[in-house]
C-alpha positions in Angstrom: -4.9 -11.6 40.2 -7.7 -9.0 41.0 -10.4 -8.9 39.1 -9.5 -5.3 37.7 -6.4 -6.6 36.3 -6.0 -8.1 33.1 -4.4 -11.2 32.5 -1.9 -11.5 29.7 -0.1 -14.8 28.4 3.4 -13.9 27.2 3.4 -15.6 23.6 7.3 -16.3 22.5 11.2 -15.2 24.2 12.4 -15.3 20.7 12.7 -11.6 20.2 15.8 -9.5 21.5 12.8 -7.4 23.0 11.0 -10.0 24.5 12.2 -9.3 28.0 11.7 -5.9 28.2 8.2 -6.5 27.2 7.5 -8.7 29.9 9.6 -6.5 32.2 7.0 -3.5 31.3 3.5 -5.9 31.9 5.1 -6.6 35.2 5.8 -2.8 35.8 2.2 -1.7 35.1 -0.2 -2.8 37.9 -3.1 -3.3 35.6 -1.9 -6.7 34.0 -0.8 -9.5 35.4 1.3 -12.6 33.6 -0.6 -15.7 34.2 0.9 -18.0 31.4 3.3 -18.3 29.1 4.2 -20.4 25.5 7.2 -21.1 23.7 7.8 -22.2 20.5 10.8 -23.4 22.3 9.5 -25.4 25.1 12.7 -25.4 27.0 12.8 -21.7 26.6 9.3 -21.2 27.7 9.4 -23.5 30.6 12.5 -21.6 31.6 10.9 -18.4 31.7 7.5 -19.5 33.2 9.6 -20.8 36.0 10.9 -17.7 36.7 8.0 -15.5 36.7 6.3 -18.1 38.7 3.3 -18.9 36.0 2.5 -22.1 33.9 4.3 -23.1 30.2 1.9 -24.3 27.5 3.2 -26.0 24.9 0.2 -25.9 22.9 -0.7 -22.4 21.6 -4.6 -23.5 21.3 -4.6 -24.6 24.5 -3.3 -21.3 26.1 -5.7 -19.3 24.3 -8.9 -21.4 25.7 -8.4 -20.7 29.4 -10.8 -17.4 30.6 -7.6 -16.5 32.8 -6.1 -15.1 29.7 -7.3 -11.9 28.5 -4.8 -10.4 26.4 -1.4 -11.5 25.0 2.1 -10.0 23.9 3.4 -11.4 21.0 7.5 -11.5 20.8 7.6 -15.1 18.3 9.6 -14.6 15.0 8.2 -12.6 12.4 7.1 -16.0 9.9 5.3 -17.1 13.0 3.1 -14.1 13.5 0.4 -14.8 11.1 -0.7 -18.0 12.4 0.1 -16.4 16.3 -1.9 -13.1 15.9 -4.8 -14.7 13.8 -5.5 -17.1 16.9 -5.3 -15.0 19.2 -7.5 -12.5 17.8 -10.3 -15.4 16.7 -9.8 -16.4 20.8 -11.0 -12.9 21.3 -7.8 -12.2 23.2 -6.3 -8.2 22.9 -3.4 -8.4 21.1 -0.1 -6.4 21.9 2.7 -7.4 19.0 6.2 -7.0 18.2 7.1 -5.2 15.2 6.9 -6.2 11.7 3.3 -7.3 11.8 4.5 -9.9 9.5 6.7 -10.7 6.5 4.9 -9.5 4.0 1.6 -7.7 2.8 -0.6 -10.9 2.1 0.0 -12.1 5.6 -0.4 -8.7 7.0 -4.2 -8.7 5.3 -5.1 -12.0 6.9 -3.8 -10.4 10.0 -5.7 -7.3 9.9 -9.0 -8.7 8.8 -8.7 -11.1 12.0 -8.3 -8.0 13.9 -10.9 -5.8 12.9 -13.5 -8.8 13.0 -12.5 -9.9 16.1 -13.2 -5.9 17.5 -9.9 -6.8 19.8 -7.4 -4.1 21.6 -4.4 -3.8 19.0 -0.8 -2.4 19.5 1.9 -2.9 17.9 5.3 -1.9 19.2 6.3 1.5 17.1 7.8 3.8 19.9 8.7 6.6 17.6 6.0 7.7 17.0 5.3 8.5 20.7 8.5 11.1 21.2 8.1 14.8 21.4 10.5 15.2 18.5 8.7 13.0 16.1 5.4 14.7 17.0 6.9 18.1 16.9 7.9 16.9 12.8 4.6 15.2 11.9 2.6 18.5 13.6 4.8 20.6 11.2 4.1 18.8 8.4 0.1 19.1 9.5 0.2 23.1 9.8 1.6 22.8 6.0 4.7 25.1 7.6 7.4 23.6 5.1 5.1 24.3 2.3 4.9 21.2 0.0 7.2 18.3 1.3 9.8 16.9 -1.8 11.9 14.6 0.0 11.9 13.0 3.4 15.7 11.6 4.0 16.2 9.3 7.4 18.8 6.5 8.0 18.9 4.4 11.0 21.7 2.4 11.6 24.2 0.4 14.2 26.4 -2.2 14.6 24.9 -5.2 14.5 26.6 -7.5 11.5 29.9 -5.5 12.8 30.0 -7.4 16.4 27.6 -10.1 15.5 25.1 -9.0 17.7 22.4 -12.1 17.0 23.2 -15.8 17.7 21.6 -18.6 19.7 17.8 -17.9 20.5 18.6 -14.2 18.3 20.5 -16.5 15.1 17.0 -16.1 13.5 17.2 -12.3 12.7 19.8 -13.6 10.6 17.2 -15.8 9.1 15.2 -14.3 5.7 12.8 -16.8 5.8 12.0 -15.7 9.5 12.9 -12.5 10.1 11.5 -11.5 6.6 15.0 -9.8 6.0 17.9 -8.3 7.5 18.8 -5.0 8.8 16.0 -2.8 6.4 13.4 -4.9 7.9 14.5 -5.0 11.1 16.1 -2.2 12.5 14.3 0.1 9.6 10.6 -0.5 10.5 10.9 2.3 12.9 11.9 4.7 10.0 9.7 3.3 7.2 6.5 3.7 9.8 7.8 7.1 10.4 8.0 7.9 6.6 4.8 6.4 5.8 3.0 7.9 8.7 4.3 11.3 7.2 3.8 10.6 3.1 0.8 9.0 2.8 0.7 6.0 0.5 3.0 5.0 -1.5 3.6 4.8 -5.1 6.7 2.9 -6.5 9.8 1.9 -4.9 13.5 1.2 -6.3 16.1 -0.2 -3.6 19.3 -2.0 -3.3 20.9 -4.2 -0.8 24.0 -5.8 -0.1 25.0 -8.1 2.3 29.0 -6.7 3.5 29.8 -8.4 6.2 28.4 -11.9 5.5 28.2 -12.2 9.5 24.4 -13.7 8.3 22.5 -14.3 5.6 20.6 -11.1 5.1 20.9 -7.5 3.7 23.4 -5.4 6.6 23.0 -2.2 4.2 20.0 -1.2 2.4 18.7 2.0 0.8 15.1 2.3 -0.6 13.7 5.3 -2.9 9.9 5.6 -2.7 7.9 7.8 -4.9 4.4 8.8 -2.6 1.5 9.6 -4.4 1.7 13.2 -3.1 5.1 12.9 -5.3 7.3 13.4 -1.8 10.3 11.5 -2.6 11.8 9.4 0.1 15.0 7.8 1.1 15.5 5.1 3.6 18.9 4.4 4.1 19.2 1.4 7.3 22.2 -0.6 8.4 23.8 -3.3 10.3 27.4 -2.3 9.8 27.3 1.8 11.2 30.0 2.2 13.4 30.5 6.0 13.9 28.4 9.0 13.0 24.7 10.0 13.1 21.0 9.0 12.2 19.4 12.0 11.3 16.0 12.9 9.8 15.4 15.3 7.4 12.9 17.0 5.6 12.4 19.0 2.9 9.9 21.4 1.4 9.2 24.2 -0.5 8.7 26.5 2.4 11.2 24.9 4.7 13.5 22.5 6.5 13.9 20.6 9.4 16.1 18.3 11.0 16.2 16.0 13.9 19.3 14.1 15.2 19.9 12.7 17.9 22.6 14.3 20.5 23.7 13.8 24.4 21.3 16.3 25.7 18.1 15.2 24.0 17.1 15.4 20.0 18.8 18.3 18.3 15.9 20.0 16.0 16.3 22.8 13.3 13.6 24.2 11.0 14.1 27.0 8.8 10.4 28.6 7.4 9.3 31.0 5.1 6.2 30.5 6.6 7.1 31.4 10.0 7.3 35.0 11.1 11.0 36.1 12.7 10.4 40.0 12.2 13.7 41.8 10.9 15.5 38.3 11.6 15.8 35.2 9.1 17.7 32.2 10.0 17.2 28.5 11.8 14.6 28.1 14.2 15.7 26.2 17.1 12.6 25.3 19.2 12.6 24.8 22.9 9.5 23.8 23.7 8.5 20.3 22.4 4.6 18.1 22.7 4.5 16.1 25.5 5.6 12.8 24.9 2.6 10.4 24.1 1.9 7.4 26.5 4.0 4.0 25.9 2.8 1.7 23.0 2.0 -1.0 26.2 0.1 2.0 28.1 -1.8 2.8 25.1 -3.5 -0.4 24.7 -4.4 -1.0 28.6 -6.2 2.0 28.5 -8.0 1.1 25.3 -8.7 -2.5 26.9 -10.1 -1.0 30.2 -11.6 2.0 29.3 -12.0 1.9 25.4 -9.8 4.8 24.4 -8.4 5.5 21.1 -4.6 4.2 20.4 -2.6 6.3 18.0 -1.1 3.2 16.2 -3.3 1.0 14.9 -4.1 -2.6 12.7 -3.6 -0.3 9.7 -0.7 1.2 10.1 0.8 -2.5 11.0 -0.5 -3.1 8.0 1.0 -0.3 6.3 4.5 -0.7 7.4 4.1 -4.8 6.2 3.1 -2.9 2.5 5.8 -0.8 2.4 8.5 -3.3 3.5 7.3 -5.8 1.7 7.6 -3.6 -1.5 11.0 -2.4 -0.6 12.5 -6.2 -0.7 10.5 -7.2 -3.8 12.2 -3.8 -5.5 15.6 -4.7 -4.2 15.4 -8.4 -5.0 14.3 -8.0 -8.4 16.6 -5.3 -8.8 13.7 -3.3 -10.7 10.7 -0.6 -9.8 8.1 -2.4 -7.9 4.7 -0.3 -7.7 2.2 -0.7 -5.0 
């Protein structure tokens, strides 16, 4: 290892994402794998013997050698209290899987490790890094849909259809360590997006069902928050989506806009009073897009090595663990639950 790289232990194989996290440290020539733990020790050694680097089977242990400067978390989501709170008291930069963890107390202890420890964070939101989402949120910011009254987004796919999770996956499947089922899963990415774009949240009513029975968690969800701005929103998430599309809408008193995905790139619509057509009215389809945003991953190297700002941070890990959290305790108790 050079001593411009940084050295990262690779903390868990658990997640479905795990190895495309350690294929991207190995793509970007400023880190450097140098050790690896497990939960599953057979697991870990497995992988540390392919990538040529030693297994620890004690956490502690890995987290007091110098070598190790930063870590990418991947363990189940019950696990990532104790994991991130180490690692951040063993003054190691922290890059994490999403959810933070499974549910808002945890997520405090986390934070509050974080931001006394003065560590790099990431966690792994992608969404909010593509030109379409940006395009939305800077809309929103130039106030060019007039006051926003309901956000509508569903993500959804086939997961409790084909069984998608078994073996070293069964534990998606898992409340007590995943934290849920297909809302908390698959729906962090559009409950970050929806928080990101609301503000915080007021009350939530929700129901899930679990169709399927392919595990034992919700495989269709739909949550109604009330913001505090009094946006409405409606996050609709599924394991069980065979056919049809995930769009994103929103609505305000000045406008529309849309974003669904298509074979050619995002398909966007907005329609604004508050944009200028001359003698023509009707759907604006734009053409030119923001640039897409560095990678979570790139993000947080450059913050380690040259102390940039990253545009997801502890709090907004922290955020989506609120909202989540609230979302369940709604649709458990089968009544309003108010942050």
């Amino acid at each position: 290892m050079s001593t411009d790289q940084i050295g990262v232990a690779l903390l868990s194989f658990a997640h479905v994402h795990a190895q495309g996290y350690a294929d991207q440290v190995a793509g970007i020539p400023e880190l450097n794998t140098v050790a690896i733990w497990d939960e599953d020790a057979e697991r870990g050694a497995a992988e540390a013997g392919k990538r040529g680097v030693p297994f620890f089977q004690s956490l502690d242990e890995l987290l007091a050698r110098e070598d190790v400067q930063a870590v990418v978390c991947s363990a189940p989501t019950n696990m990532h209290k104790e994991v991130l709170v180490k690692a951040a008291q063993a003054g190691k930069h922290i890059f994490t899987e999403k959810a933070l963890t499974i549910n808002v107390e945890d997520a405090t202890v986390v934070m509050t490790a974080v931001e006394e420890s003065g560590v790099k964070f990431m966690i792994s939101l992608p969404s909010r890094t593509r030109p379409e989402i940006l395009f939305a949120k800077q809309v929103l910011d130039d106030g060019l849909l007039g006051q926003i009254t309901t956000v509508r987004a569903r993500i959804a796919h086939m997961a409790a259809l084909d069984n998608w999770f078994h073996h070293g996956s069964a534990w998606f499947g898992q409340e007590e360590k995943a934290g849920g089922g297909a809302f908390f899963d698959l729906g962090c990415h559009r409950v970050d997006i929806m928080r990101w774009f609301l503000g915080e949240p007021e009350s939530v009513v929700a129901q899930k069902v679990n169709l399927t029975e392919a595990y034992d968690v919700d495989d269709n969800m739909v949550a109604v928050v009330k913001f505090r701005n009094q946006a409405l929103g409606i996050i609709d998430v599924a394991w069980t989506h065979r056919h049809g599309p995930n769009p994103l809408e929103i609505y305000g008193t000045e406008g529309y806009l849309a974003v669904e995905a298509a074979p050619n790139g995002p398909k966007i619509q907005m329609i604004s009073n508050r944009v200028s057509m001359g003698h023509m009215e009707g759907y604006l389809v734009p053409t030119v897009l923001p640039k897409a945003l560095p990678s979570p991953m790139q993000q947080w190297v450059s913050a380690i090595q040259h102390n940039t700002s990253c545009t997801i941070n502890i709090y907004d890990g922290w955020a989506l663990s609120q909202l989540l959290d609230g979302c369940y305790k709604a649709a458990r108790g089968g009544l309003e639950f108010r942050f």
